[in-house]
Structure formats: structure tokens, C-alpha cells
VMD Tcl script that builds the backbone (N, CA, C; Angstrom):
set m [mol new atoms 306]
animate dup $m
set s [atomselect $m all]
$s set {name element resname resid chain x y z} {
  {N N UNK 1 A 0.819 -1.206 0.000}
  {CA C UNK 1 A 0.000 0.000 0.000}
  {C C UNK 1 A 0.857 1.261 0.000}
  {N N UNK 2 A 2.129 1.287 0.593}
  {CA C UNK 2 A 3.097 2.258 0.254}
  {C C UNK 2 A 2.768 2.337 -1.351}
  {N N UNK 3 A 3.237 1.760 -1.953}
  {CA C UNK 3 A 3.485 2.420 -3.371}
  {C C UNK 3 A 2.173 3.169 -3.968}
  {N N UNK 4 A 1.319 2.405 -3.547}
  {CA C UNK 4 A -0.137 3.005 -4.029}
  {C C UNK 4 A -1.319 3.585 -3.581}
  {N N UNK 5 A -0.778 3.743 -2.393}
  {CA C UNK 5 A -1.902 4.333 -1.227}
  {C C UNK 5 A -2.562 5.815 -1.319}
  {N N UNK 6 A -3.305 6.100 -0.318}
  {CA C UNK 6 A -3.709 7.640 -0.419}
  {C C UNK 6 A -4.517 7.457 -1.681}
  {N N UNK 7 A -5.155 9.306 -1.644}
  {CA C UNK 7 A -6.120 9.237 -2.610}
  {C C UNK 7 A -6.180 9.239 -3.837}
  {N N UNK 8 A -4.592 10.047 -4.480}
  {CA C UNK 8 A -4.584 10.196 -5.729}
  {C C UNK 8 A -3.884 9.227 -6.348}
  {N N UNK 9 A -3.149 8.402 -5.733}
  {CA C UNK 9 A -1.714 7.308 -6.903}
  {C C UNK 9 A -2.519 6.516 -8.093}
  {N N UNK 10 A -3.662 5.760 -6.912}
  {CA C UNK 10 A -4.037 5.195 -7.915}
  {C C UNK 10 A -4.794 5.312 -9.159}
  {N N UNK 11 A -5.547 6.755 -9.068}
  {CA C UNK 11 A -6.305 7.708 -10.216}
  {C C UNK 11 A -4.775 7.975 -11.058}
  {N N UNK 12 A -3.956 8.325 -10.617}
  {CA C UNK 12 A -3.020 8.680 -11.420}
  {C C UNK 12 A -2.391 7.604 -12.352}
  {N N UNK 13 A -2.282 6.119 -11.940}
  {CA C UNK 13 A -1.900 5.120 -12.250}
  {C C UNK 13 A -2.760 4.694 -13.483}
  {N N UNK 14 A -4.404 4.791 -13.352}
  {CA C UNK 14 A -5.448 4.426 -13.941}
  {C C UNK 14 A -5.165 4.835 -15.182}
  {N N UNK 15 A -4.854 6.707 -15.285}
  {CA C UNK 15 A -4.431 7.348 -16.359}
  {C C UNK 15 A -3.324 6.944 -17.185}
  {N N UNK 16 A -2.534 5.858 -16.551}
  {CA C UNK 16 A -1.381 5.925 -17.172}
  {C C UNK 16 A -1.353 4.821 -17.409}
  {N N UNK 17 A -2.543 3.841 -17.736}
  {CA C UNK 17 A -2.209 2.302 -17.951}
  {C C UNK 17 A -2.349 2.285 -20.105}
  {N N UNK 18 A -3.308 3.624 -20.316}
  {CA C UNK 18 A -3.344 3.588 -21.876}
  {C C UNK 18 A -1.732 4.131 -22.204}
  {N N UNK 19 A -1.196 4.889 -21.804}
  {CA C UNK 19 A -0.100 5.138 -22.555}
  {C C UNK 19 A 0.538 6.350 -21.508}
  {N N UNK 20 A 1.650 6.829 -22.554}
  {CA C UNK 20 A 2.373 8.229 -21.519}
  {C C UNK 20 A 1.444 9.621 -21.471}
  {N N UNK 21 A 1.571 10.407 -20.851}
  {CA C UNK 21 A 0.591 11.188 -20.459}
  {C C UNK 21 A 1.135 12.568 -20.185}
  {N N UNK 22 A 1.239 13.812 -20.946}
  {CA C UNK 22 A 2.172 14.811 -20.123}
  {C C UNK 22 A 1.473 15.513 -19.095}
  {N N UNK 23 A 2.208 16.031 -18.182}
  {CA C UNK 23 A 1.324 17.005 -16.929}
  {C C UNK 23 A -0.189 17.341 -17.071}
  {N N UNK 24 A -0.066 18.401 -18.095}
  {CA C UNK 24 A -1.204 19.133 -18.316}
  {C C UNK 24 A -2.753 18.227 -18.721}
  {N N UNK 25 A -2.091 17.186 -19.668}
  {CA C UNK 25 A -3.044 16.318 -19.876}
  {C C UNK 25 A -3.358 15.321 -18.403}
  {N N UNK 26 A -2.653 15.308 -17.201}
  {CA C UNK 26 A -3.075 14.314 -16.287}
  {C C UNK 26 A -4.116 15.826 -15.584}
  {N N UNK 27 A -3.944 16.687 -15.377}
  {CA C UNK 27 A -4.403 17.772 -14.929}
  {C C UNK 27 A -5.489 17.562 -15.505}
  {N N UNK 28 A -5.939 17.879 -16.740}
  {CA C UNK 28 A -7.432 17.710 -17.611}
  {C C UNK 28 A -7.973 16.634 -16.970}
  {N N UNK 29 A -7.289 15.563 -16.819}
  {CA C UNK 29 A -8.121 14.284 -16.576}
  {C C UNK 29 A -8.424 13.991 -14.835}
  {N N UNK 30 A -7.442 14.735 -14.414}
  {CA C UNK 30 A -7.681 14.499 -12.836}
  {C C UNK 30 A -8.257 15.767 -12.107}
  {N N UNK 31 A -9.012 16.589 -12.559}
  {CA C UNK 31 A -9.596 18.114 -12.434}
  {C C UNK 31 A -9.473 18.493 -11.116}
  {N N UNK 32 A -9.971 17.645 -10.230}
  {CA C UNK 32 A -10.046 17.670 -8.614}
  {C C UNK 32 A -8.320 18.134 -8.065}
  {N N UNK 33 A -7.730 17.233 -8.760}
  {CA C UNK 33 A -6.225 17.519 -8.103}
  {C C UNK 33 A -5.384 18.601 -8.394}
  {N N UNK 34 A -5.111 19.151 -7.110}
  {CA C UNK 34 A -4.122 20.530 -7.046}
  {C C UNK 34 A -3.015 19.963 -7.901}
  {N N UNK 35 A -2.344 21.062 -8.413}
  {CA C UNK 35 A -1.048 21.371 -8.733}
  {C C UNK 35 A 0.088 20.828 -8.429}
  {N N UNK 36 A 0.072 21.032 -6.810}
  {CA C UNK 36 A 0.514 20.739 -5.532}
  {C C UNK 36 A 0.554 19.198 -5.453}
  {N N UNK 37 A -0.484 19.090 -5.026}
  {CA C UNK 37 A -0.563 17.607 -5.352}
  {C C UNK 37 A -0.076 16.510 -6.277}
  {N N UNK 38 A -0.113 17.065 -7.279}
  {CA C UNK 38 A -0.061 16.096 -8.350}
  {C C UNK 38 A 1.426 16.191 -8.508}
  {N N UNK 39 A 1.649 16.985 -8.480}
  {CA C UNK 39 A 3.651 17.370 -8.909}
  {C C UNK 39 A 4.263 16.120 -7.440}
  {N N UNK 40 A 3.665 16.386 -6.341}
  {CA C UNK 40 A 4.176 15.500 -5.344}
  {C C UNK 40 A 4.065 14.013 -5.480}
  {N N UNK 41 A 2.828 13.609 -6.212}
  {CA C UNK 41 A 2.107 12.118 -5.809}
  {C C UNK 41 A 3.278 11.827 -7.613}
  {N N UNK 42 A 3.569 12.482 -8.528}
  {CA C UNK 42 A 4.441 12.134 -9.151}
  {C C UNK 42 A 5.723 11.911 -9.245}
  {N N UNK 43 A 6.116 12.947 -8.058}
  {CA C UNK 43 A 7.731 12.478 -7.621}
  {C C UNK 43 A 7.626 11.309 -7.255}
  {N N UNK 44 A 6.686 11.206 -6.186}
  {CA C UNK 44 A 6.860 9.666 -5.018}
  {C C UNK 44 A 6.856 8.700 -5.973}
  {N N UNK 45 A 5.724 8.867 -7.159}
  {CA C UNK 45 A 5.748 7.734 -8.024}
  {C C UNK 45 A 6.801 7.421 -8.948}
  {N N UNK 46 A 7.671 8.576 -9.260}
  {CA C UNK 46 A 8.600 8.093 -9.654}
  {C C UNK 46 A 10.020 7.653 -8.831}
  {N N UNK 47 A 9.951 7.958 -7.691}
  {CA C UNK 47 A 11.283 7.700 -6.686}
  {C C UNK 47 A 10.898 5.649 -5.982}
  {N N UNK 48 A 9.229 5.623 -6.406}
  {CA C UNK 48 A 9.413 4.394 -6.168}
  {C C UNK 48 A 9.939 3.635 -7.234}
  {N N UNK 49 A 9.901 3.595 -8.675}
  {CA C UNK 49 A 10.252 2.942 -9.140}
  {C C UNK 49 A 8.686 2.390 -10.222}
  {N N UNK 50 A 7.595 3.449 -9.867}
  {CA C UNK 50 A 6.434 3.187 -10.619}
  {C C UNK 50 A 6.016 3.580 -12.043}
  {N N UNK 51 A 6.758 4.879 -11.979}
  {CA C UNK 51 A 6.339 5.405 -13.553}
  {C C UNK 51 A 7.965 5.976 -13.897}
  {N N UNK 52 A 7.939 6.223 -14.890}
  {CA C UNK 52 A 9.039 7.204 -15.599}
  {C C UNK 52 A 8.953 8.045 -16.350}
  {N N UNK 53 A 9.795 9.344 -16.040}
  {CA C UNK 53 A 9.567 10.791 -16.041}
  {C C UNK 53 A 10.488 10.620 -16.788}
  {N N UNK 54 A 10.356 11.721 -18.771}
  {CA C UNK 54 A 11.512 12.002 -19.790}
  {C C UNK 54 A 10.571 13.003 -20.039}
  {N N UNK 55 A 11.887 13.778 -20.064}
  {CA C UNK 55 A 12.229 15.069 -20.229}
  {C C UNK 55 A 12.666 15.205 -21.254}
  {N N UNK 56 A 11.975 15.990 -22.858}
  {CA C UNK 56 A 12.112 16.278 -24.051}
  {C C UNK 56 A 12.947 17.877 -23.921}
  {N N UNK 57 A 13.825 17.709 -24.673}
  {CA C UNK 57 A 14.686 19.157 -24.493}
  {C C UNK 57 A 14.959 19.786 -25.847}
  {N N UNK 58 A 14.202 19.077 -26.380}
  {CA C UNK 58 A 14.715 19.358 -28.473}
  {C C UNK 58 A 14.014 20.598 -28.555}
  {N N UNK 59 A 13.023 21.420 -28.239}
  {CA C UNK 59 A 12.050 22.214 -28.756}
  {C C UNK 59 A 11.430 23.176 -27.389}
  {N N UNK 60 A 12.112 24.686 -27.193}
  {CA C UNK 60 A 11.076 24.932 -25.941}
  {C C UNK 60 A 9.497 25.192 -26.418}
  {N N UNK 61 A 8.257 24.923 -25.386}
  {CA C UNK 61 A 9.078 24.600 -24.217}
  {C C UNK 61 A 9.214 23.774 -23.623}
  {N N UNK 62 A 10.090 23.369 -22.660}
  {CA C UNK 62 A 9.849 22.224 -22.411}
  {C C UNK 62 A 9.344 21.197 -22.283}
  {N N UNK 63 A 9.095 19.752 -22.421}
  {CA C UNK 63 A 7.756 18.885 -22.342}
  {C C UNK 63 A 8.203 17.724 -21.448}
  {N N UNK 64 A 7.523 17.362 -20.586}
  {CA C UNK 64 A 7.672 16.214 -19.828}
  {C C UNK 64 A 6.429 15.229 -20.168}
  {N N UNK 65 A 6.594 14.088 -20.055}
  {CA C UNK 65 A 5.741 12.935 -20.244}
  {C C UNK 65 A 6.383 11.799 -19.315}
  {N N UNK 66 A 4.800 11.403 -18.593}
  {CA C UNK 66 A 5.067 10.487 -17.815}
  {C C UNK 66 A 4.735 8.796 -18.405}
  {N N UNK 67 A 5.145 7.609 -17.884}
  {CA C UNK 67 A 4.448 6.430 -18.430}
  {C C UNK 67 A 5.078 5.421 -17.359}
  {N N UNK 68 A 4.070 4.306 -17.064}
  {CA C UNK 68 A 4.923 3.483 -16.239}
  {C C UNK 68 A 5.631 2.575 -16.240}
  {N N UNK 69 A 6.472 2.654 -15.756}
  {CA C UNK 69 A 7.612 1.569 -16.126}
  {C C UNK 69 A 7.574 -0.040 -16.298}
  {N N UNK 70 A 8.456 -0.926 -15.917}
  {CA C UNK 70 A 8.192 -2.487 -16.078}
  {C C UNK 70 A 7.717 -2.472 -14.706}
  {N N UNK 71 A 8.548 -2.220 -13.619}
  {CA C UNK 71 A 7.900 -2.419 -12.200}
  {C C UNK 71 A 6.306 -1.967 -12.066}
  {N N UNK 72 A 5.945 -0.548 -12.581}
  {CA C UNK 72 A 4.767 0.034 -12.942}
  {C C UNK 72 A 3.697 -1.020 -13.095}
  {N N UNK 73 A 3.753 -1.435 -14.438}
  {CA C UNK 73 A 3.121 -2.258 -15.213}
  {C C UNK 73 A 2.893 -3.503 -14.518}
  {N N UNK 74 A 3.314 -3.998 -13.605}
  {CA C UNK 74 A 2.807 -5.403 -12.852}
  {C C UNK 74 A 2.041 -4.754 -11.666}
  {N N UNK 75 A 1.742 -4.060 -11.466}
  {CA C UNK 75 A 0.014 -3.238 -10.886}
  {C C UNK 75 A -0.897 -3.294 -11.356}
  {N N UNK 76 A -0.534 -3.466 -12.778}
  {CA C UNK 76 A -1.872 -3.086 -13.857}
  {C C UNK 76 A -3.372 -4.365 -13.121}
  {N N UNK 77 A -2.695 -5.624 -12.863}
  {CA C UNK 77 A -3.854 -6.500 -12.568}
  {C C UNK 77 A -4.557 -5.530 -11.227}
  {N N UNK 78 A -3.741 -5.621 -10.265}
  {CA C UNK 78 A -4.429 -5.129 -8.808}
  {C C UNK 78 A -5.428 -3.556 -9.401}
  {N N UNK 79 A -4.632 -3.026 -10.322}
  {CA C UNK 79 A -5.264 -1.952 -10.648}
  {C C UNK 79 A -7.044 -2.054 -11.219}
  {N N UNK 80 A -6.544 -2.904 -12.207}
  {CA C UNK 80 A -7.948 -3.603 -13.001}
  {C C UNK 80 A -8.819 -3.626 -11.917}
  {N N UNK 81 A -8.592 -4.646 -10.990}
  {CA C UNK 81 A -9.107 -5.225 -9.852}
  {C C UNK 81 A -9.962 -4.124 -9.262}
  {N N UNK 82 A -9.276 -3.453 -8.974}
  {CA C UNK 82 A -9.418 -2.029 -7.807}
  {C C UNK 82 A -10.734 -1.063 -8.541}
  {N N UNK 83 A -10.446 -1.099 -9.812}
  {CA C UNK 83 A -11.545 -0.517 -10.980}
  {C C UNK 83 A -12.992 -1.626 -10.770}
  {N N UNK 84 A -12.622 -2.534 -11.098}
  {CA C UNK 84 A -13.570 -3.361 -10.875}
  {C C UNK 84 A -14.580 -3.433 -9.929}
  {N N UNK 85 A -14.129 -3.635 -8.888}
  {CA C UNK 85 A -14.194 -3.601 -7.505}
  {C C UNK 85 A -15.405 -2.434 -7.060}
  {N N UNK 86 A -14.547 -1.166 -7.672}
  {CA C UNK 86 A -15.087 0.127 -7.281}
  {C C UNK 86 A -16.306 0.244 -8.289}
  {N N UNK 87 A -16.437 -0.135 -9.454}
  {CA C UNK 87 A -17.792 -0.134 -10.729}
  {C C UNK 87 A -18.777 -0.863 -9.970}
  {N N UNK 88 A -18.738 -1.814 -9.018}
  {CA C UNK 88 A -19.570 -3.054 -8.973}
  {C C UNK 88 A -19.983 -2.126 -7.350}
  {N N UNK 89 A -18.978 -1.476 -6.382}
  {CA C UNK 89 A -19.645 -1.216 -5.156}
  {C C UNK 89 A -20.784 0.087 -5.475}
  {N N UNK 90 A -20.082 1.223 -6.360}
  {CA C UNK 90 A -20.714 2.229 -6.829}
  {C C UNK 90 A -21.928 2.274 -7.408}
  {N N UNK 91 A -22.026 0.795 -8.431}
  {CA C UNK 91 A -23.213 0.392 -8.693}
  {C C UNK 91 A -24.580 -0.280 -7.781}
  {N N UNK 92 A -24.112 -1.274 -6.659}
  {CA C UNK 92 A -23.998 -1.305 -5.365}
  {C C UNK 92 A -25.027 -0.567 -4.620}
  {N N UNK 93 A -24.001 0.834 -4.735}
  {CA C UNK 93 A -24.492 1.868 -3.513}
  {C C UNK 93 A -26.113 2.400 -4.307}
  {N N UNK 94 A -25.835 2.450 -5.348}
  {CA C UNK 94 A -27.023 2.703 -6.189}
  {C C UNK 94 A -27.861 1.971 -5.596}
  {N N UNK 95 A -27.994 0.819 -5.696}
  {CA C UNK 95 A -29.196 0.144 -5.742}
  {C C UNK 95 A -30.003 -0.059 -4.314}
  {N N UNK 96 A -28.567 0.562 -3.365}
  {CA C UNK 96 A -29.059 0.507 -1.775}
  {C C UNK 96 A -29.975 1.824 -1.709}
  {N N UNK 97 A -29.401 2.840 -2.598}
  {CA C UNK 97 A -29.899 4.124 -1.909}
  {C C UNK 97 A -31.503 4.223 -2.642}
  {N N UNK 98 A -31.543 3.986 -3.882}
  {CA C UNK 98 A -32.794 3.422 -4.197}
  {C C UNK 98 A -33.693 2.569 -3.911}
  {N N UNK 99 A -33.092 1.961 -2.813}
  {CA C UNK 99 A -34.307 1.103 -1.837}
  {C C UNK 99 A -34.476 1.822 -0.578}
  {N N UNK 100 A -33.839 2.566 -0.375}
  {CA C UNK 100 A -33.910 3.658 1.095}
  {C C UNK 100 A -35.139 4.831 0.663}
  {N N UNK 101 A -34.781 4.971 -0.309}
  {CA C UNK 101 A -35.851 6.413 -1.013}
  {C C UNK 101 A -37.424 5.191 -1.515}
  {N N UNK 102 A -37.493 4.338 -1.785}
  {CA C UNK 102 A -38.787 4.444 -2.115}
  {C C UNK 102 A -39.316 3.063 -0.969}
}
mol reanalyze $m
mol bondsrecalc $m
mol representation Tube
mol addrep $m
């Protein structure tokens, strides 16, 4: 749970199972998450050994793109899982709260 814990890793992970992703585009996709945030939950992810950060220098301005690595990529099942998991409780909660209301 170190590597993937807390609220944002694994939204961030989710994003990054189609392909590499630069900042701005994880920003679009993760709207809720600060700046702040996200610049942090991407260091950690990359100091574990989860994704990898390249740095394009041919053209300013600068461009970074993230994607996850081989270690990364053997999450992908637990990840699936975790998606799964969460479609089926969410759907779930639906069907509880619609028996509470009528």
C-alpha cells in the first residue's frame, strides 16, 4: 500500500495504464487535483520505481511525459481489480440508496 496508497496514486496510475501522459493532460483528466498535489504524488511515483519521467529538451518549451515503467506495469492487474471492484460497489451503492428512497 506504500506504493499506491492515499487518494490520488491510484487515479493517477489508472491514467497511465493507456499510454504516456504529459502534466497538463493528467491535470485535464484528474480536475479535482491541485497542482501541488499532483507534482508530489508524481515524484513519489517516480522515486518508487512506478512510472518514468523524460524530459524532451529538443524544442522549448519544455515537455515532460510520464508512463509506467516495467515495475509500474505489474500493478496493472491489482489496478484492473481495484476498478472493478469500485464499478460493482458504486453500482452497489445505487441500488441501496434506491431502496432507502422508495
Amino acid at each position: 500500500m506504500r506504493f499506491i496508497g492515499g487518494k490520488w496514486k491510484a487515479v493517477i496510475l489508472f491514467h497511465l495504464i493507456d499510454g504516456r501522459k504529459r502534466y497538463n493532460e493528467l491535470r485535464k483528466l484528474i480536475p479535482t487535483i491541485t497542482e501541488r498535489t499532483l507534482s508530489l504524488q508524481l515524484k513519489q511515483l517516480e522515486e518508487d520505481g512506478i512510472i518514468d519521467r523524460q524530459v524532451f529538451t529538443e524544442k522549448p518549451p519544455l515537455m515532460v511525459e510520464y508512463s509506467l515503467t516495467d515495475f509500474g506495469k505489474t500493478l496493472l492487474p491489482v489496478l484492473n481489480e481495484i476498478t472493478k471492484w469500485g464499478t460493482e460497489a458504486s453500482e452497489n451503492s445505487k441500488k441501496i440508496i434506491k431502496k432507502k428512497i422508495s
